[in-house]
Backbone atoms as SQL, in Angstrom:
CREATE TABLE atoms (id INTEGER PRIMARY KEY, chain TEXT, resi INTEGER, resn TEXT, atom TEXT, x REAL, y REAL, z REAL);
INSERT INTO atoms VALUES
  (1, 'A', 1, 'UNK', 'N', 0.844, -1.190, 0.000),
  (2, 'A', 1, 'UNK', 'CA', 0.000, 0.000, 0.000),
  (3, 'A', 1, 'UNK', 'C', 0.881, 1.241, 0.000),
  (4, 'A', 2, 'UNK', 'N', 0.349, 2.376, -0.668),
  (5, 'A', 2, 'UNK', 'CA', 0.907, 3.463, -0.943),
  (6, 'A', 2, 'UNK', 'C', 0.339, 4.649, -1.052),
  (7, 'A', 3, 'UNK', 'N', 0.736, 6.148, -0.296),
  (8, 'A', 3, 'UNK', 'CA', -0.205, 7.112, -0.740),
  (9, 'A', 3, 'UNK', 'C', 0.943, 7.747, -1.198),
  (10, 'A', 4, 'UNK', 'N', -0.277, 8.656, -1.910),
  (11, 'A', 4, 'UNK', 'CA', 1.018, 9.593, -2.943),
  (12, 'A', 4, 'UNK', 'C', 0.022, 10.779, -2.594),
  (13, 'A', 5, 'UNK', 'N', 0.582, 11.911, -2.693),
  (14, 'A', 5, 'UNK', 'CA', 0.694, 12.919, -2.731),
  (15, 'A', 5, 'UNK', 'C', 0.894, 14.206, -3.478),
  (16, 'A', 6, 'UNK', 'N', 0.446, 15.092, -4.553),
  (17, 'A', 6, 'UNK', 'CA', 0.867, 16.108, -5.213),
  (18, 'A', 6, 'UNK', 'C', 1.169, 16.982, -4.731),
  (19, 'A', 7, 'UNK', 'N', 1.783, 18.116, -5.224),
  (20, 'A', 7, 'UNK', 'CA', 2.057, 19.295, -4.686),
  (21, 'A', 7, 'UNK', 'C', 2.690, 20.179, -6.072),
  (22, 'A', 8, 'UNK', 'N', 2.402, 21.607, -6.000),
  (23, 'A', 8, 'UNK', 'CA', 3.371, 22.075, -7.079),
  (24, 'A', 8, 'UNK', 'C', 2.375, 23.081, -8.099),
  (25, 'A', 9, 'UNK', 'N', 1.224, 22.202, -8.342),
  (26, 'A', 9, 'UNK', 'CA', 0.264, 23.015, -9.249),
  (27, 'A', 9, 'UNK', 'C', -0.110, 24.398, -8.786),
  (28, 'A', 10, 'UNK', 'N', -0.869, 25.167, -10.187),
  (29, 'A', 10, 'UNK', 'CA', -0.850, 26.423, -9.724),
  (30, 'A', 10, 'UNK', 'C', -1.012, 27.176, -11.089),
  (31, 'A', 11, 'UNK', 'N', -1.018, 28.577, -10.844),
  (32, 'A', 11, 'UNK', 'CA', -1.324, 29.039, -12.056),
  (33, 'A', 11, 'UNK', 'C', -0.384, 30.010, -12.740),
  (34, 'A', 12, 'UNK', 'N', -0.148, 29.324, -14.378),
  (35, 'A', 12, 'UNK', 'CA', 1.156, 29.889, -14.740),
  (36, 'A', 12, 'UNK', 'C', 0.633, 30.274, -15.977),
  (37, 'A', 13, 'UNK', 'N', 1.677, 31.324, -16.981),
  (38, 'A', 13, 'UNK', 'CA', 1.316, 31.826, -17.974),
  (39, 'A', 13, 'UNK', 'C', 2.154, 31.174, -18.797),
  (40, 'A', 14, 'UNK', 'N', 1.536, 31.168, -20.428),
  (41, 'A', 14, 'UNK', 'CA', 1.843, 30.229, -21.339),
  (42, 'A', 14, 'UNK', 'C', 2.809, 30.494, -21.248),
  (43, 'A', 15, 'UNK', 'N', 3.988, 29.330, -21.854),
  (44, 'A', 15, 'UNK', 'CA', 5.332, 29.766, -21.992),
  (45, 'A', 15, 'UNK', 'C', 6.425, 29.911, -20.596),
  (46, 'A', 16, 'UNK', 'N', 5.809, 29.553, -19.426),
  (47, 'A', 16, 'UNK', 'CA', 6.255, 29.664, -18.380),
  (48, 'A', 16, 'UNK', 'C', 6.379, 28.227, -17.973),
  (49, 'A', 17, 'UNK', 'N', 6.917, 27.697, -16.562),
  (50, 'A', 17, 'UNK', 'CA', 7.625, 26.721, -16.122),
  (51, 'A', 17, 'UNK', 'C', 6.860, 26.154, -14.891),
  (52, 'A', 18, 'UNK', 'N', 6.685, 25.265, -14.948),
  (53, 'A', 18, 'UNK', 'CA', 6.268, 24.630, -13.311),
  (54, 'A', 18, 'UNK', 'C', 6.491, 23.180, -13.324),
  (55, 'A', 19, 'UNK', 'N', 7.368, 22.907, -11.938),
  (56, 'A', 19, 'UNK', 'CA', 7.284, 21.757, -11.229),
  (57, 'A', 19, 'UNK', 'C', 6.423, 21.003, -10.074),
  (58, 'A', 20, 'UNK', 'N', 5.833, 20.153, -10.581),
  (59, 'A', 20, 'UNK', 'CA', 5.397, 19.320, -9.694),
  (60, 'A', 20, 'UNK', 'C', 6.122, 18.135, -9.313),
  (61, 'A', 21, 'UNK', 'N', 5.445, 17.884, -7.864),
  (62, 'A', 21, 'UNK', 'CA', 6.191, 17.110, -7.150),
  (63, 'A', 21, 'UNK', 'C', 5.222, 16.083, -6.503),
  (64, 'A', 22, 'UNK', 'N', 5.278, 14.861, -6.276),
  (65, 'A', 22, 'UNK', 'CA', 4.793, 13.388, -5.784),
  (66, 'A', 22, 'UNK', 'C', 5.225, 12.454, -4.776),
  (67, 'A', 23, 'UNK', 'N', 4.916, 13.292, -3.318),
  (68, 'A', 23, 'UNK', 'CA', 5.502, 12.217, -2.249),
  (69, 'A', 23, 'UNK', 'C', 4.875, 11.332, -1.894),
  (70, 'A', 24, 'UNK', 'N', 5.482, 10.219, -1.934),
  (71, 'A', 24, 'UNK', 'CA', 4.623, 8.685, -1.267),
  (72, 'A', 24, 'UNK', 'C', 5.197, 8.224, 0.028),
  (73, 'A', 25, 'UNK', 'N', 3.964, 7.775, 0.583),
  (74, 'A', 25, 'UNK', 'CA', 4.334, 7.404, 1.884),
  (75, 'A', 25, 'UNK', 'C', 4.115, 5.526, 1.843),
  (76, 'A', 26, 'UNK', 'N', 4.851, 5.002, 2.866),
  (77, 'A', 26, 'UNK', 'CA', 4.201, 3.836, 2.873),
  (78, 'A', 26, 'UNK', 'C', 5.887, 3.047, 2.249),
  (79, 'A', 27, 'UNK', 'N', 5.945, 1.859, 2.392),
  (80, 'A', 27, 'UNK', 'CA', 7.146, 1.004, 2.213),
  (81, 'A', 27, 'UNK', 'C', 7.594, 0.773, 0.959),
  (82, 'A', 28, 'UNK', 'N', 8.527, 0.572, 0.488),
  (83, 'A', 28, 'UNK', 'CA', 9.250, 0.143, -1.053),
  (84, 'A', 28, 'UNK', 'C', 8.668, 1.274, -2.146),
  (85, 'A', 29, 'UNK', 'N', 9.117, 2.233, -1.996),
  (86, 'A', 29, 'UNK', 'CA', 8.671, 3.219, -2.825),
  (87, 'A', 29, 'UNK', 'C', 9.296, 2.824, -4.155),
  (88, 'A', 30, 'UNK', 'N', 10.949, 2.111, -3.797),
  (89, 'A', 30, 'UNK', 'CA', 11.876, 1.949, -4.788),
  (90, 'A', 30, 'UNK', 'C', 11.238, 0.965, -5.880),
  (91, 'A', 31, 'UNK', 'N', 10.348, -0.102, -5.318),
  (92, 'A', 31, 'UNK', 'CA', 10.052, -0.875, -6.023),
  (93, 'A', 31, 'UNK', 'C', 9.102, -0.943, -6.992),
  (94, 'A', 32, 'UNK', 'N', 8.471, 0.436, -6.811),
  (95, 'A', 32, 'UNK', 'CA', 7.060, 0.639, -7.377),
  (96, 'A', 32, 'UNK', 'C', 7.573, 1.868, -9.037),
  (97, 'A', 33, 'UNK', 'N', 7.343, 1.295, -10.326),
  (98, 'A', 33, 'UNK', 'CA', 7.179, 2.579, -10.869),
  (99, 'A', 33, 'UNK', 'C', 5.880, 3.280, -11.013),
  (100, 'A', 34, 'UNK', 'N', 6.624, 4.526, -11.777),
  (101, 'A', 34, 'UNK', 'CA', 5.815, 5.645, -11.082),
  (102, 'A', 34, 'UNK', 'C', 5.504, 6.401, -12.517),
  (103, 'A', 35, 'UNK', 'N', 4.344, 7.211, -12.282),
  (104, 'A', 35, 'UNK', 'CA', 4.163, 8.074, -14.047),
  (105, 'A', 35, 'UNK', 'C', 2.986, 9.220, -13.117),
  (106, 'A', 36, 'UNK', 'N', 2.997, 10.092, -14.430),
  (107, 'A', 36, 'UNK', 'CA', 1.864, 11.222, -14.432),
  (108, 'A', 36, 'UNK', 'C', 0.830, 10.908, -15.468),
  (109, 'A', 37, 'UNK', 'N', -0.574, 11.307, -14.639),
  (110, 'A', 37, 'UNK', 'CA', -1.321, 11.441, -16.174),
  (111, 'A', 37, 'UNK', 'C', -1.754, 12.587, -15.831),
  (112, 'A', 38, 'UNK', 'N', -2.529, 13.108, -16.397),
  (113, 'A', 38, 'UNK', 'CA', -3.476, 14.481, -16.690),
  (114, 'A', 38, 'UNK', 'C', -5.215, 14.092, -17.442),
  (115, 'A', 39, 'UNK', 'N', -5.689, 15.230, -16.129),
  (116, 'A', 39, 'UNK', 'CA', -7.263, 15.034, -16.830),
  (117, 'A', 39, 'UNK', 'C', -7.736, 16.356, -17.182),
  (118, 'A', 40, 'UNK', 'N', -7.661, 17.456, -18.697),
  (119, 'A', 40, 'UNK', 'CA', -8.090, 18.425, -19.309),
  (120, 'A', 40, 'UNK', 'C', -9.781, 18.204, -19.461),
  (121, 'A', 41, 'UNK', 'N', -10.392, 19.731, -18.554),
  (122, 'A', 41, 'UNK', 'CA', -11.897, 19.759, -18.451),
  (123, 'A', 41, 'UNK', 'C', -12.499, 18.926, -19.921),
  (124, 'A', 42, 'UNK', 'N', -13.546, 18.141, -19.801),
  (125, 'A', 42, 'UNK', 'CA', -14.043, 17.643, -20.744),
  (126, 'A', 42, 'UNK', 'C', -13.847, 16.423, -21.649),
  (127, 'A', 43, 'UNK', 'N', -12.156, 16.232, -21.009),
  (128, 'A', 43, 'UNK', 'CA', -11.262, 14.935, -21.918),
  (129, 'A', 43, 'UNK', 'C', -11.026, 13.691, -20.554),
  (130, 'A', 44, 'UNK', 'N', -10.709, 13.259, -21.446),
  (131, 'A', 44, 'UNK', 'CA', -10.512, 11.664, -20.728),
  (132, 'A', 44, 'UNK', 'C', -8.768, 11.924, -20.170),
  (133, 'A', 45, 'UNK', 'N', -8.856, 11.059, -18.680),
  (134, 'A', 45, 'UNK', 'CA', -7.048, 11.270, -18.641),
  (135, 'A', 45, 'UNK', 'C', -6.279, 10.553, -19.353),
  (136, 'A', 46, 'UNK', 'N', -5.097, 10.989, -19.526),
  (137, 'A', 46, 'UNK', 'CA', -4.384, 10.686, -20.719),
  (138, 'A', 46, 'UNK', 'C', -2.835, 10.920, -19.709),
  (139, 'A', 47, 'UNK', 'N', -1.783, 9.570, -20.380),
  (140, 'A', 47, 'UNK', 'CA', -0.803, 9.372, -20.023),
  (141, 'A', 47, 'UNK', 'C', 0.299, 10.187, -20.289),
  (142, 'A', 48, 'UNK', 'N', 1.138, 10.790, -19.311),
  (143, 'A', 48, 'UNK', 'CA', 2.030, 12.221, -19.476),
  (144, 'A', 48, 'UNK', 'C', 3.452, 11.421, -19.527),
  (145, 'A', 49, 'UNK', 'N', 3.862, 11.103, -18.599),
  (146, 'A', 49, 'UNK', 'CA', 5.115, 10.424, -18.215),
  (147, 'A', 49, 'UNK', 'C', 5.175, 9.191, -17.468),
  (148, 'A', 50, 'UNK', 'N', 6.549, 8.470, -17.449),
  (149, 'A', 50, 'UNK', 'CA', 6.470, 7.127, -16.655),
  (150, 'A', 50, 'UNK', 'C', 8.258, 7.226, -16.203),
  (151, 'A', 51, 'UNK', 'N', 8.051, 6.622, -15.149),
  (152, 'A', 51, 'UNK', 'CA', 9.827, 6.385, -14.419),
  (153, 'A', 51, 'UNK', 'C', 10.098, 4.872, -14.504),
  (154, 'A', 52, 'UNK', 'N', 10.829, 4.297, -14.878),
  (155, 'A', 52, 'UNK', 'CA', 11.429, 3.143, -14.020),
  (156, 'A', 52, 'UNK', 'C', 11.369, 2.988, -12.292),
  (157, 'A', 53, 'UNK', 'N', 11.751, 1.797, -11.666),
  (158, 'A', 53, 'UNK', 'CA', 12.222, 1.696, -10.483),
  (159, 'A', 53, 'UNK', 'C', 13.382, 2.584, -10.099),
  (160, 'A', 54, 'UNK', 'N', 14.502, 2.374, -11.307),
  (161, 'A', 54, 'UNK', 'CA', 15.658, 2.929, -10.436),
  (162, 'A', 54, 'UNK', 'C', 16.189, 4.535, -11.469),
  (163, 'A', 55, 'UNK', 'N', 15.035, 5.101, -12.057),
  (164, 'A', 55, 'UNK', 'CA', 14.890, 6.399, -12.582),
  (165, 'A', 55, 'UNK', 'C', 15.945, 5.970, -13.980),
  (166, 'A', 56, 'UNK', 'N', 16.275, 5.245, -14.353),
  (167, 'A', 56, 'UNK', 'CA', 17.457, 5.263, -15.145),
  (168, 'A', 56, 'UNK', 'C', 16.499, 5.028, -16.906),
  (169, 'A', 57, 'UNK', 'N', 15.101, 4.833, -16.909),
  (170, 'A', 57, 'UNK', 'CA', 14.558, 4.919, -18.036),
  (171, 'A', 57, 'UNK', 'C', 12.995, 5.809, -18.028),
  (172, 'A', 58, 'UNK', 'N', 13.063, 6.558, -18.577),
  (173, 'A', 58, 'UNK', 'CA', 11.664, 7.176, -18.944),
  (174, 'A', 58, 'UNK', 'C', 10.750, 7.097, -20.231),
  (175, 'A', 59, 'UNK', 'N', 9.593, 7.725, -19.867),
  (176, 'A', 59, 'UNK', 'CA', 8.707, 7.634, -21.143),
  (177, 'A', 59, 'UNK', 'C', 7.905, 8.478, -20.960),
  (178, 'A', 60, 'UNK', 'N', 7.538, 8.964, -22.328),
  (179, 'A', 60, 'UNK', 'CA', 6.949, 10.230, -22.196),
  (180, 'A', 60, 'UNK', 'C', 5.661, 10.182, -23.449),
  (181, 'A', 61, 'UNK', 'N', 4.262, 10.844, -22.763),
  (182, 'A', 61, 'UNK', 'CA', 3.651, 11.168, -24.164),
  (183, 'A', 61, 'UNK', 'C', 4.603, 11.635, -25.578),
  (184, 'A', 62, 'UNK', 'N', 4.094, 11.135, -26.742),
  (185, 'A', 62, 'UNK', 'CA', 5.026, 11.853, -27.870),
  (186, 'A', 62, 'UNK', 'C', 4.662, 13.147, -27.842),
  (187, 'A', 63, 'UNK', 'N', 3.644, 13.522, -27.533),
  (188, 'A', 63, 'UNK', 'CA', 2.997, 15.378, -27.916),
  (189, 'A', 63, 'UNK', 'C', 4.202, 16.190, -26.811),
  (190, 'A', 64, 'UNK', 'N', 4.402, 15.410, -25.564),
  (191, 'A', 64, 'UNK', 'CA', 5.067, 16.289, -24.469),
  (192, 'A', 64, 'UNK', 'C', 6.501, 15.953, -24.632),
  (193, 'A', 65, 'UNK', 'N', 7.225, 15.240, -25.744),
  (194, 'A', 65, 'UNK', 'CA', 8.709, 14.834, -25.201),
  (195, 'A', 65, 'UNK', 'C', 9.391, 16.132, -25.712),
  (196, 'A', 66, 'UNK', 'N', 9.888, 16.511, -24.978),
  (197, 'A', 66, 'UNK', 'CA', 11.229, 18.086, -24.784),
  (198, 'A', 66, 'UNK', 'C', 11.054, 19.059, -24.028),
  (199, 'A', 67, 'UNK', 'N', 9.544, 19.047, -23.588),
  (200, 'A', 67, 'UNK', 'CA', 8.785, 19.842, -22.579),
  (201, 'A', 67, 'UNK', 'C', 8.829, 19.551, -21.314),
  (202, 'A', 68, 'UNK', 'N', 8.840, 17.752, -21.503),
  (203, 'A', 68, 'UNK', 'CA', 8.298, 17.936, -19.590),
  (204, 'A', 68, 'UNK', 'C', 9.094, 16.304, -19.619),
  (205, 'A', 69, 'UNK', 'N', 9.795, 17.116, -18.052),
  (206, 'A', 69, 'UNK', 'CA', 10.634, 15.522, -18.027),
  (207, 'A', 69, 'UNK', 'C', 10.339, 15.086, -16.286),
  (208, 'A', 70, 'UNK', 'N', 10.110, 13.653, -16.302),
  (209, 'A', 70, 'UNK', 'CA', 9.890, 13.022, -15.022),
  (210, 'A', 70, 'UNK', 'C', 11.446, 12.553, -14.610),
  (211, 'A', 71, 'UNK', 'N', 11.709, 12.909, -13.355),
  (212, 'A', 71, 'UNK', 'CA', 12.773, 12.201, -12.416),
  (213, 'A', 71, 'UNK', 'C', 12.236, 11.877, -10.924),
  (214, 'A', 72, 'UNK', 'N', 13.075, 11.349, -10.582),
  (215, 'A', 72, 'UNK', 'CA', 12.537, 10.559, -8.909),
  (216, 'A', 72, 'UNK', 'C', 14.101, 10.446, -8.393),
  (217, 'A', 73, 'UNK', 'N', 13.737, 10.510, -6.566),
  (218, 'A', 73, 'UNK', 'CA', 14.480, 10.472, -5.449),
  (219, 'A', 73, 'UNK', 'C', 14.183, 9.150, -5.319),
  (220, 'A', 74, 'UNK', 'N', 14.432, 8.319, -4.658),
  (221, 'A', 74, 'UNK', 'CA', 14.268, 7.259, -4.331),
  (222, 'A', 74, 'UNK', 'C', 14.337, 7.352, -2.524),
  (223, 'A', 75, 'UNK', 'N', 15.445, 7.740, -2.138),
  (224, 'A', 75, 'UNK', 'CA', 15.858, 8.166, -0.903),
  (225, 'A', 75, 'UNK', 'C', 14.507, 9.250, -0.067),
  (226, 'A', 76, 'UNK', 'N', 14.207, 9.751, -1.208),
  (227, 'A', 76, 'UNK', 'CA', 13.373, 10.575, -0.329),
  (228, 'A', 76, 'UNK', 'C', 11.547, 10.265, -0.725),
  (229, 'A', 77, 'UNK', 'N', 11.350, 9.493, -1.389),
  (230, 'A', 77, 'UNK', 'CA', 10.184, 8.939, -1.630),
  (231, 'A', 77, 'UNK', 'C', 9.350, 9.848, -3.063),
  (232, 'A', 78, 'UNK', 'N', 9.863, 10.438, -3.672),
  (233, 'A', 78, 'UNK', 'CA', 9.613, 11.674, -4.619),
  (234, 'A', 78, 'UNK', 'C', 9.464, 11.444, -5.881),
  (235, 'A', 79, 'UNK', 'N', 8.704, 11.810, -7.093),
  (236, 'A', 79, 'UNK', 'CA', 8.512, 12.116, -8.250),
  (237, 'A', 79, 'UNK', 'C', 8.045, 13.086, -8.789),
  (238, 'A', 80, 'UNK', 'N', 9.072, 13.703, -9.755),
  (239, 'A', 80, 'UNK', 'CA', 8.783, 15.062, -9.740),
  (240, 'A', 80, 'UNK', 'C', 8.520, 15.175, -11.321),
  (241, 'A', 81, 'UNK', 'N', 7.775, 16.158, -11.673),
  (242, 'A', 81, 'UNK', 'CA', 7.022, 16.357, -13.079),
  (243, 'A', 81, 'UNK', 'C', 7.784, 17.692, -13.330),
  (244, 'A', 82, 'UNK', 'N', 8.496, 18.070, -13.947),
  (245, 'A', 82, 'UNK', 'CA', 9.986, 19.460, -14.631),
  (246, 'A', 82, 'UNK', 'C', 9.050, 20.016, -16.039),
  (247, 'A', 83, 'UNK', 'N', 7.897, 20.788, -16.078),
  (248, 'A', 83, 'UNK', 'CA', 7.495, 20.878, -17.116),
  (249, 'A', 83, 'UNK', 'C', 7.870, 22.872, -17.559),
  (250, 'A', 84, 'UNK', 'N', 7.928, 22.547, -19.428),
  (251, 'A', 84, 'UNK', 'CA', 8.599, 23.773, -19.378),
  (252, 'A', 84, 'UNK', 'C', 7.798, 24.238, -20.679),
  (253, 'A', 85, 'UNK', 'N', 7.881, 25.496, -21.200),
  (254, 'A', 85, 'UNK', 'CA', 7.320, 25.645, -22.534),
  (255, 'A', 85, 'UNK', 'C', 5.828, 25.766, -22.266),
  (256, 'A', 86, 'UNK', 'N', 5.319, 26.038, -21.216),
  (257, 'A', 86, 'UNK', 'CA', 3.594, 25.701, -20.958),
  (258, 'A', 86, 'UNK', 'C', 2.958, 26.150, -21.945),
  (259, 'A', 87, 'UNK', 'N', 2.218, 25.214, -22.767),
  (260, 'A', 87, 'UNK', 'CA', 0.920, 25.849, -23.177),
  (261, 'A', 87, 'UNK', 'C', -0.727, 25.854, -22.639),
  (262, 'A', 88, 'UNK', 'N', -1.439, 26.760, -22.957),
  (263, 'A', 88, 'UNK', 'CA', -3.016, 26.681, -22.157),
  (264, 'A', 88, 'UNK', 'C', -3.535, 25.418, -22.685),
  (265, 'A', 89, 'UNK', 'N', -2.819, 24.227, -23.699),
  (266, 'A', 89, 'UNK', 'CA', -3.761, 23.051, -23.881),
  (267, 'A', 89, 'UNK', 'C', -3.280, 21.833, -22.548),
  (268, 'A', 90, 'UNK', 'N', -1.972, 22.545, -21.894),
  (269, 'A', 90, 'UNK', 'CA', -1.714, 21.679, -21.094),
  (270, 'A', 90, 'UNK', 'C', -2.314, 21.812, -19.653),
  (271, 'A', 91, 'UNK', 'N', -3.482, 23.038, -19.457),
  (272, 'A', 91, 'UNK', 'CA', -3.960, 23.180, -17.887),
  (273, 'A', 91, 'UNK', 'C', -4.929, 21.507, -18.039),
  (274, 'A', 92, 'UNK', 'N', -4.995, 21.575, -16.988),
  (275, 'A', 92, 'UNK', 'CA', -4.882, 20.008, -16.389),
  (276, 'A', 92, 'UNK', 'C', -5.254, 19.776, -14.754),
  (277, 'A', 93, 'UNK', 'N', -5.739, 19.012, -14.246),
  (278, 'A', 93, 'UNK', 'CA', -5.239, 18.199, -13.671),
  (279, 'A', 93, 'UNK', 'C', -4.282, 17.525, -13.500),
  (280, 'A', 94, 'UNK', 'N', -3.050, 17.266, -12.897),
  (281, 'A', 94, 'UNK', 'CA', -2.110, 16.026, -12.723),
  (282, 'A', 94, 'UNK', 'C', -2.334, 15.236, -11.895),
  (283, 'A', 95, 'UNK', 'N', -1.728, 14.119, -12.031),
  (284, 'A', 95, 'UNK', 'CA', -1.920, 12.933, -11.360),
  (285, 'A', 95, 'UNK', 'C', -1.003, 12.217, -11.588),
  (286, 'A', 96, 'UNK', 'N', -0.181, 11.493, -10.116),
  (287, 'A', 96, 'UNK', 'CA', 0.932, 11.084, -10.171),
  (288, 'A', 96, 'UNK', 'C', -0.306, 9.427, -9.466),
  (289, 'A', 97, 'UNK', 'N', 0.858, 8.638, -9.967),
  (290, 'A', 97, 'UNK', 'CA', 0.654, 6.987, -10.080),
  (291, 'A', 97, 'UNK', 'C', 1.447, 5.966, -10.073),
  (292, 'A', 98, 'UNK', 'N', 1.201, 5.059, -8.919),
  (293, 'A', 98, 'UNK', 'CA', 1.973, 3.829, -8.734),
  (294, 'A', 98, 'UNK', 'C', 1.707, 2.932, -9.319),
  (295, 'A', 99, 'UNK', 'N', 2.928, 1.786, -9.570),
  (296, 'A', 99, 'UNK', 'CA', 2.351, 0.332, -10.265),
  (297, 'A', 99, 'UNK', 'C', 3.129, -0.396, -10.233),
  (298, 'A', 100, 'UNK', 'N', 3.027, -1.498, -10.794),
  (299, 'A', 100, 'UNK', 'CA', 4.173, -2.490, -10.954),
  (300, 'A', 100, 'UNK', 'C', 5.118, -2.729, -12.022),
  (301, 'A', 101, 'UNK', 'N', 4.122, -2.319, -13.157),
  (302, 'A', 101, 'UNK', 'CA', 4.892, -2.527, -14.896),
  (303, 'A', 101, 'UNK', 'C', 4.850, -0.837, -15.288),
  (304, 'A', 102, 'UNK', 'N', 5.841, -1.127, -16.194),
  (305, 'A', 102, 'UNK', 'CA', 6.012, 0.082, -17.016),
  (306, 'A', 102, 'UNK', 'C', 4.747, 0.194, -18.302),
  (307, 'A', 103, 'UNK', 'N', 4.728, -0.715, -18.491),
  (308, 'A', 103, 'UNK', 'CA', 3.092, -1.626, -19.446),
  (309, 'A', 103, 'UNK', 'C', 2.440, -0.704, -18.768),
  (310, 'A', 104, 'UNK', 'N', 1.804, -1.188, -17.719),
  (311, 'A', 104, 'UNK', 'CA', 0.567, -0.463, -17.190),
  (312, 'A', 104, 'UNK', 'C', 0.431, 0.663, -17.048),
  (313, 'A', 105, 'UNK', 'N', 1.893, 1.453, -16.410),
  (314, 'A', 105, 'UNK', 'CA', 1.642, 3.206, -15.785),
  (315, 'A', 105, 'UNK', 'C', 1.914, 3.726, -17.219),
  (316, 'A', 106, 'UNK', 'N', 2.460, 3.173, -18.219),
  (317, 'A', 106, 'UNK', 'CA', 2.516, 4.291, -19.954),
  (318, 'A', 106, 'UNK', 'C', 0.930, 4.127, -20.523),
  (319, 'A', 107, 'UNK', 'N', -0.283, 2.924, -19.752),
  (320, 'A', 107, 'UNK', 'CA', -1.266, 2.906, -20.378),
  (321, 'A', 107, 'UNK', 'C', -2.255, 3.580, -19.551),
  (322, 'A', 108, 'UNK', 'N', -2.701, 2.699, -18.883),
  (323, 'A', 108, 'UNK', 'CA', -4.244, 2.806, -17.930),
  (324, 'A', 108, 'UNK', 'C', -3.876, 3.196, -16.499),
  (325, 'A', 109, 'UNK', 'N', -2.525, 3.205, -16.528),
  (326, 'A', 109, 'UNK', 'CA', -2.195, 3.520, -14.811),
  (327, 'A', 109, 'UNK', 'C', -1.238, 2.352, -13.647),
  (328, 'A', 110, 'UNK', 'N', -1.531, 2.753, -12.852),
  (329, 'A', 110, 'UNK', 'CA', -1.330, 2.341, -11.454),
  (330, 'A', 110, 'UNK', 'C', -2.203, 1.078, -10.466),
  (331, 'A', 111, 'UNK', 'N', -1.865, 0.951, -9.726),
  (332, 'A', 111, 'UNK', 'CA', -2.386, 0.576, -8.875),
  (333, 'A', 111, 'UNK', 'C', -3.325, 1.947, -7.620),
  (334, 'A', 112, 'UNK', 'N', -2.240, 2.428, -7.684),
  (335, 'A', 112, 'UNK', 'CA', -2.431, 3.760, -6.329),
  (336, 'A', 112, 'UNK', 'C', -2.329, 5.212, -7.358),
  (337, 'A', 113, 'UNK', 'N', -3.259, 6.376, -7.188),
  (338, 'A', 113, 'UNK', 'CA', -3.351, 7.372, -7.592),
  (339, 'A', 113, 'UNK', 'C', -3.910, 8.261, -6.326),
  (340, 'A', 114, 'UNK', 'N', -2.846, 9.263, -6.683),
  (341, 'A', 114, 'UNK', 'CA', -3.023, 10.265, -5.443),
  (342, 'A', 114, 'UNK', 'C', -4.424, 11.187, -6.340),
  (343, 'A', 115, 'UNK', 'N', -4.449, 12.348, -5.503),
  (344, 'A', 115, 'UNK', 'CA', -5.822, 13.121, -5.542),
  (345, 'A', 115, 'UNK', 'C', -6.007, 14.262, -6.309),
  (346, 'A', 116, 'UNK', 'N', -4.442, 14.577, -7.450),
  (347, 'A', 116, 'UNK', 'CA', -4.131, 15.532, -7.945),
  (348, 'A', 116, 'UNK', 'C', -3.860, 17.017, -7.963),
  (349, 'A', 117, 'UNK', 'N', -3.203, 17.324, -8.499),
  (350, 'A', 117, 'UNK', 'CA', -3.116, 18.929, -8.157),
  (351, 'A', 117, 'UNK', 'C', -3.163, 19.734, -9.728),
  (352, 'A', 118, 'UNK', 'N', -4.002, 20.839, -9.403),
  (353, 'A', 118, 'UNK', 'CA', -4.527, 21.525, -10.356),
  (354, 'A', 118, 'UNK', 'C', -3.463, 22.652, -11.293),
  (355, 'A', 119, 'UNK', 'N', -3.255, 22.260, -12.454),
  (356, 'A', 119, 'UNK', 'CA', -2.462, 23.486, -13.172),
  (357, 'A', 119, 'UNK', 'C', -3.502, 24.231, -14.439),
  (358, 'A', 120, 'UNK', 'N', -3.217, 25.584, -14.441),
  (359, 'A', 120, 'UNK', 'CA', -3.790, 26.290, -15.196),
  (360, 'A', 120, 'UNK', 'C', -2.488, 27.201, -16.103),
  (361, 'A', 121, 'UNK', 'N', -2.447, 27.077, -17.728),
  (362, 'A', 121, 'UNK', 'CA', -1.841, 28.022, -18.300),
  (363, 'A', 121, 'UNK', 'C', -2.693, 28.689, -18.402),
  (364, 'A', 122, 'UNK', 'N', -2.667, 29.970, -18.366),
  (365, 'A', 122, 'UNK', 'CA', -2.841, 31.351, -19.191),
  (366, 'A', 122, 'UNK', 'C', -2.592, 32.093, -20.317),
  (367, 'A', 123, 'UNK', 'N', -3.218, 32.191, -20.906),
  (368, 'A', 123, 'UNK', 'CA', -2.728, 32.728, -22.556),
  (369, 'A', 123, 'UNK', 'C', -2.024, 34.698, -22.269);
């Protein structure tokens, strides 16, 4: 079992920068990978990023790769979402997510999904 946590969202203007961040509580954080999705008013959520266990491989929507990059602490229980270039198609919801396969968190998810935190671009 695992809770996760967001933090970070907020409201930024296009073209501007924000990090979010994903603390989990609870045992073997190391063992669990980890991803973001996003839910845009009206759309279905849709898969942003994914980590490995030991951060050393990622994956990324194709629309978002150069924009927004996922890394993780391990030591400190953390996954953090580095997004840059904002545009207003990316206000969102985020949502950070645990699992077991890299399969699962690049598709449908996790096992464990925290409660999200809200980002808004601005034009």
């Amino acid at each position: 079992q695992v809770h996760l946590e967001e933090s970070g969202g907020g409201l930024v203007q296009a073209g501007g920068s924000l990090r979010l961040s994903c603390t989990a509580s609870g045992r073997f954080f190391s063992s669990y990978v980890m991803g973001w999705f996003r839910q845009a008013p009206g759309k279905e959520r849709e898969f942003v990023a994914g980590i490995s266990w030991t951060g050393r491989n990622t994956y990324y929507a194709d629309s978002l790769k150069g924009r927004f990059t996922i890394s993780r602490d391990n030591a400190e229980s953390t996954v953090d979402l580095q997004m840059s270039s904002l545009k207003t198609g990316d206000t969102a919801v985020y949502y950070c997510t645990a699992g077991s396969t890299i399969a699962r968190i690049t598709s449908s998810g996790g096992d464990y999904w925290g409660q999200g935190t809200r980002v808004t671009v601005s034009s």
